[in-house]
C-alpha positions as CSV (number, residue, x, y, z in Angstrom):
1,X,-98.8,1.6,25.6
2,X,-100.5,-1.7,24.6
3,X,-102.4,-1.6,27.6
4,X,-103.3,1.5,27.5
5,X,-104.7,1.6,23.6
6,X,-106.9,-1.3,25.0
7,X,-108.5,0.7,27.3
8,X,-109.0,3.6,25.1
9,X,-110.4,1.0,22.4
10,X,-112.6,-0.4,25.0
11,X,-114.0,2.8,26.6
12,X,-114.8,4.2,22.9
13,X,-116.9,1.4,22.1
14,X,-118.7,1.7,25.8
15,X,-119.4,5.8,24.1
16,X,-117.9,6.9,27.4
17,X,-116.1,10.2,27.8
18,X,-112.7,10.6,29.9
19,X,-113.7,12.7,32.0
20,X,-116.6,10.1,32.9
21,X,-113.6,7.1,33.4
22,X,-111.7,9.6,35.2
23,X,-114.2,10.3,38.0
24,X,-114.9,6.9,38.0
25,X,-111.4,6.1,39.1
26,X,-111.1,9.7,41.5
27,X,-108.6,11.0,39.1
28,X,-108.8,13.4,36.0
29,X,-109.3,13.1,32.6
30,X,-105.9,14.0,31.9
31,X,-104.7,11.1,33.7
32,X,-106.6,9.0,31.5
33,X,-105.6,10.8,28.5
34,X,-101.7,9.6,29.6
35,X,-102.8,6.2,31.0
36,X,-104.5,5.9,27.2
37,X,-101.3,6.7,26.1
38,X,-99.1,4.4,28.5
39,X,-97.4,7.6,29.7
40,X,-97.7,6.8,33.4
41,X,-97.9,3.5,35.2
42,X,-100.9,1.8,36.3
43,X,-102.6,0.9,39.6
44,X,-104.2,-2.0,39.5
45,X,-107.3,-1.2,41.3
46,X,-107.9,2.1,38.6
47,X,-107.7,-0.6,35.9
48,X,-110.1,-3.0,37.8
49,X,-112.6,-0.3,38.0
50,X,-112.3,1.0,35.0
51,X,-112.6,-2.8,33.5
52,X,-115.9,-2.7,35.5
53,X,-116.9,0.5,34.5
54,X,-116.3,-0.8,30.4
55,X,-118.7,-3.6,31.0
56,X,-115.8,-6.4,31.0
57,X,-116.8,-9.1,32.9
58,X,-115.3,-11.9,30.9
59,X,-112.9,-13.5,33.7
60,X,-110.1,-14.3,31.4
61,X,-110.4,-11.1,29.9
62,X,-110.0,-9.6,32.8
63,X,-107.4,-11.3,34.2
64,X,-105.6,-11.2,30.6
65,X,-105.6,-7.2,31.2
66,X,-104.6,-7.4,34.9
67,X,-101.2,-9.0,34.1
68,X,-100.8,-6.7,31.4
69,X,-100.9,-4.0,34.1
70,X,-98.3,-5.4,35.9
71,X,-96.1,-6.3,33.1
72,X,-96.4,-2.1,32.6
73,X,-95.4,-1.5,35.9
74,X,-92.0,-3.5,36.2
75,X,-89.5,-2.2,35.0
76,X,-87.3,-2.6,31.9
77,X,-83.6,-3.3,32.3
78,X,-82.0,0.5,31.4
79,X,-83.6,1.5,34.1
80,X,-80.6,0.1,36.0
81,X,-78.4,3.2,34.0
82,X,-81.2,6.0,34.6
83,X,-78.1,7.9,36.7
84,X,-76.4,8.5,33.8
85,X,-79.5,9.0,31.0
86,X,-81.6,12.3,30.5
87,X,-85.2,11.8,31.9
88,X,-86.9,12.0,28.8
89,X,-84.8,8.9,27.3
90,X,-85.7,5.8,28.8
91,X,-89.1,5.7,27.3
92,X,-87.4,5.6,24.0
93,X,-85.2,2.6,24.9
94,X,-88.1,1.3,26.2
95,X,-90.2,1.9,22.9
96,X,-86.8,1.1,20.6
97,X,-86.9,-2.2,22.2
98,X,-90.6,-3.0,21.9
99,X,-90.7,-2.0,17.8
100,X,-90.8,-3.9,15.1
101,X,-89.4,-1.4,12.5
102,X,-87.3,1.4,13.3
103,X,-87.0,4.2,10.8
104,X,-84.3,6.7,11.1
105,X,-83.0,9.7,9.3
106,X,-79.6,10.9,11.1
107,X,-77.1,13.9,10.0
108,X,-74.9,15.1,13.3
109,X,-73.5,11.4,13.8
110,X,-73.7,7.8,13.1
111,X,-77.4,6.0,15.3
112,X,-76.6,5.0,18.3
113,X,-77.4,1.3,17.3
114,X,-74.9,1.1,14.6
115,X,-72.1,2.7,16.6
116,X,-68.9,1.3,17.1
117,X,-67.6,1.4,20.8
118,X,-65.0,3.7,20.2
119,X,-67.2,6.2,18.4
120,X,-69.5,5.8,20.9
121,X,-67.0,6.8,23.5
122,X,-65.8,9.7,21.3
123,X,-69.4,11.0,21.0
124,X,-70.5,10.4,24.9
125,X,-67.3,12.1,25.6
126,X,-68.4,14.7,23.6
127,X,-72.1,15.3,25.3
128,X,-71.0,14.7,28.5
129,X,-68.2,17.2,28.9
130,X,-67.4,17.1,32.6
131,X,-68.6,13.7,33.6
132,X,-66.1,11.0,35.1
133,X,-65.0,8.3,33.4
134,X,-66.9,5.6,34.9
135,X,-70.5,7.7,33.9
136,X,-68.8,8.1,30.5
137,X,-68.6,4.2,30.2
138,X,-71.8,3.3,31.6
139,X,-73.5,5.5,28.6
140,X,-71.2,3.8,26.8
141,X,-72.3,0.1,27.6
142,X,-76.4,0.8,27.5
143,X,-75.2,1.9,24.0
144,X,-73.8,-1.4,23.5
145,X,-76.4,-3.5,25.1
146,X,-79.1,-1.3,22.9
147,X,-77.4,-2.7,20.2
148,X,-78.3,-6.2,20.4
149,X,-81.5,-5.5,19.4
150,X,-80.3,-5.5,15.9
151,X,-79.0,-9.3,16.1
152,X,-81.7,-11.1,18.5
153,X,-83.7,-13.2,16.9
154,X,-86.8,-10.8,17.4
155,X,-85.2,-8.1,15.6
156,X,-86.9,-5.3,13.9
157,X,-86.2,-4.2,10.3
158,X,-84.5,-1.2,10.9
159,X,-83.8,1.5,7.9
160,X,-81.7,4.2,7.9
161,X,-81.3,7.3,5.9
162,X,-77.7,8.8,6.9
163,X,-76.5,12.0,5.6
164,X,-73.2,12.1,4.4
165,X,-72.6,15.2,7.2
166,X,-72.8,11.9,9.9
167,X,-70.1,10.0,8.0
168,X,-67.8,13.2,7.9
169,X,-67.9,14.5,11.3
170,X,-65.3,13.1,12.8
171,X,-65.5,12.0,16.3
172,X,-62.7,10.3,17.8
173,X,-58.8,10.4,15.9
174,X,-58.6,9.0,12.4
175,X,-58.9,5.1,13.3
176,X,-61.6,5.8,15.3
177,X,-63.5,6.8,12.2
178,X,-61.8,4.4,10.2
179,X,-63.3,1.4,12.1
180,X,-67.2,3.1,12.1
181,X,-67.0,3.4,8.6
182,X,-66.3,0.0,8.7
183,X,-68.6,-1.5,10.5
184,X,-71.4,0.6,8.9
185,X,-70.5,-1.6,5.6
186,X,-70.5,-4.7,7.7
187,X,-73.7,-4.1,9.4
188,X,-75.3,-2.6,6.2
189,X,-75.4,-6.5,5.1
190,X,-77.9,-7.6,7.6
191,X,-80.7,-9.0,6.1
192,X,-83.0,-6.7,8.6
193,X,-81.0,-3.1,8.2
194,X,-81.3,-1.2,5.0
195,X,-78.8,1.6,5.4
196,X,-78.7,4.5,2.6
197,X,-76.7,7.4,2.3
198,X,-77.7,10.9,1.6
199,X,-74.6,12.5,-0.5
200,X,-73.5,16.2,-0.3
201,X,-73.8,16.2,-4.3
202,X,-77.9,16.1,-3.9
203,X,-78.3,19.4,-2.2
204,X,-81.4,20.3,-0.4
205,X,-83.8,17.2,0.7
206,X,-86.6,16.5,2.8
207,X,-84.7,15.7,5.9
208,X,-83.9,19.5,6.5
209,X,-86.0,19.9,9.9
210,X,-83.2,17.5,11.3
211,X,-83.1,14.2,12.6
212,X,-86.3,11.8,13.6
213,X,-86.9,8.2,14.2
214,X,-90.1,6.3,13.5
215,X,-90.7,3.5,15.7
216,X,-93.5,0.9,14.6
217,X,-95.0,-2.0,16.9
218,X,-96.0,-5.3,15.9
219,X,-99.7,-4.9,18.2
220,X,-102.1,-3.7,15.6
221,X,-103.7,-1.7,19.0
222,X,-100.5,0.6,18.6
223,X,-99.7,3.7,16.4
224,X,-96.3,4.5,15.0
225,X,-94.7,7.0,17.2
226,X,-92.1,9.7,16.1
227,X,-89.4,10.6,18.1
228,X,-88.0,13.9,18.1
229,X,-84.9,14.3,20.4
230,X,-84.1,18.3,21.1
231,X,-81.1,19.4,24.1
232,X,-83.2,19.6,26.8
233,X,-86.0,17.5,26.5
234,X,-88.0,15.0,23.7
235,X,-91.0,15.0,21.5
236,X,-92.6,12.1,21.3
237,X,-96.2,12.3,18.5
238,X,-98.2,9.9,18.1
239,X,-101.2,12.1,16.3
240,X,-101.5,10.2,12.7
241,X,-101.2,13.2,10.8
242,X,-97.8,13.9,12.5
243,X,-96.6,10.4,11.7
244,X,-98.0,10.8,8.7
245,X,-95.7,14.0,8.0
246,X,-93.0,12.8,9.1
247,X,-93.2,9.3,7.4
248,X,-93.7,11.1,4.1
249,X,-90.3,13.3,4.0
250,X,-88.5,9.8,5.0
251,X,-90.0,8.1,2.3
252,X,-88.5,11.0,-0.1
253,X,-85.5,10.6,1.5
254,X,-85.5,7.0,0.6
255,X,-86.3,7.9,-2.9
256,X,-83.3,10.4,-3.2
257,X,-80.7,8.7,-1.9
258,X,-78.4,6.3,-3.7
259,X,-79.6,2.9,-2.9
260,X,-78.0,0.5,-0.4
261,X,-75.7,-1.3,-2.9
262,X,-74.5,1.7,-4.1
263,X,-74.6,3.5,-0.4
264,X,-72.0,0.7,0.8
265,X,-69.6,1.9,-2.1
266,X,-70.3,5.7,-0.9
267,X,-69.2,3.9,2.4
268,X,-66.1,2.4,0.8
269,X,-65.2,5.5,-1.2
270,X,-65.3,7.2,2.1
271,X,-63.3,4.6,3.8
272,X,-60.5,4.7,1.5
273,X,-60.5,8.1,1.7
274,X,-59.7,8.3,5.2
């Protein structure tokens, strides 16, 4: 995506169209559409020519972009599990592990990143009906190895709006749920997650299209991309009015829910509850 936002940024400024990059490299302007977009990977003769074609002859500039090409093109470590994901979900691991804020509003279950390993077996179990054990526990630990995103020491600020459906559902037998609830009021005291709760007792909010996740990047180059996961494939939009849209119903979110001090005692209320 970086790489491809600087070639966007740097055919703009040359005034020249897709279409005209496109024939430059024998391909169509489609493909440069998804190469602007970092949606396929990148040869690096098209990106020497198309460096040419920009009027880039700066040799460290060059070479600076080069290596950035073939950064894209190796790939990232979940690819090792891609047997056991949907096709449409390793570009968001890939993109979850490149933000620097994640923003989330969830309501079927708990995000995957603040999960507890038996809840994430209970819900794999659950969306895998049929699969064998070992595929179950696979899912299980890419789950588990997402989540040390949250505790490197490049972590992104990650904020969550859960709705109090999430923390309800139970997936798993009673301890199961007991221990999640948990952990969501350990976790909820990281300096870089801000976790609220969105209570039954509010009624109708602006999270009723359904779950999304905003992922921002720390390259300037980059827009915020939302994330829109459905059963049979993913939206991912990236047009600023979408973002836009989407960013405005989580901010009222924010706004309506209780917040994060007094979302950990929803949590405990819940907890002793259970």
């Amino acid at each position: 995506m970086l790489l491809g936002s600087q070639l966007r940024r740097l055919r703009e400024a040359r005034g020249i169209t897709r279409e005209a990059a496109g024939y430059s490299i024998r391909a169509s302007e489609s493909k440069i559409s998804r190469m602007e977009l970092g949606r396929v990977s990148f040869k690096t003769r098209d990106v020497e020519d198309l460096l040419t074609l920009y009027g880039i002859t700066d040799e460290a500039e060059r070479i600076s972009l080069l290596s950035l090409a073939k950064e894209a093109n190796v790939a990232g470590w979940w690819h090792s599990y891609s047997d056991v994901l949907p096709s449409w979900f390793p570009t968001y691991v890939g993109l979850e592990g490149a933000a620097s804020l994640i923003r989330v509003y969830e309501v079927q279950f708990v995000h995957g990143l603040l999960q507890t390993e038996a809840y994430a077996r209970a819900v794999v179990r659950r969306g895998m009906k049929g699969a064998s054990e070992a595929d179950v526990e696979r899912r299980v630990a890419l789950r588990l190895e997402r989540q040390k995103y949250l505790v490197n020491e490049n972590a992104p600020d990650f904020h969550i709006v859960l709705d109090e459906a999430a923390l309800r559902r139970p997936y798993g037998d009673r301890e199961v749920m007991r221990g999640q609830l948990q952990h969501l009021i350990d976790v909820s005291e990281h300096p870089n997650v801000r976790l609220q709760v969105m209570p039954f007792g509010f009624g109708g909010h602006a999270g009723e299209s359904g779950a999304f996740t905003i992922l921002s990047f720390p390259e300037s180059d980059l827009s915020d991309v939302v994330y829109l996961e459905q059963l049979t494939s993913a939206l991912y939009l990236d047009k600023s009015e979408d973002v836009g849209q989407y960013e405005k119903a989580l901010k009222e979110l924010q706004q309506d829910s209780p917040g994060p001090d007094e979302s950990r005692d929803l949590l405990r209320g819940l907890l002793q509850l259970s």
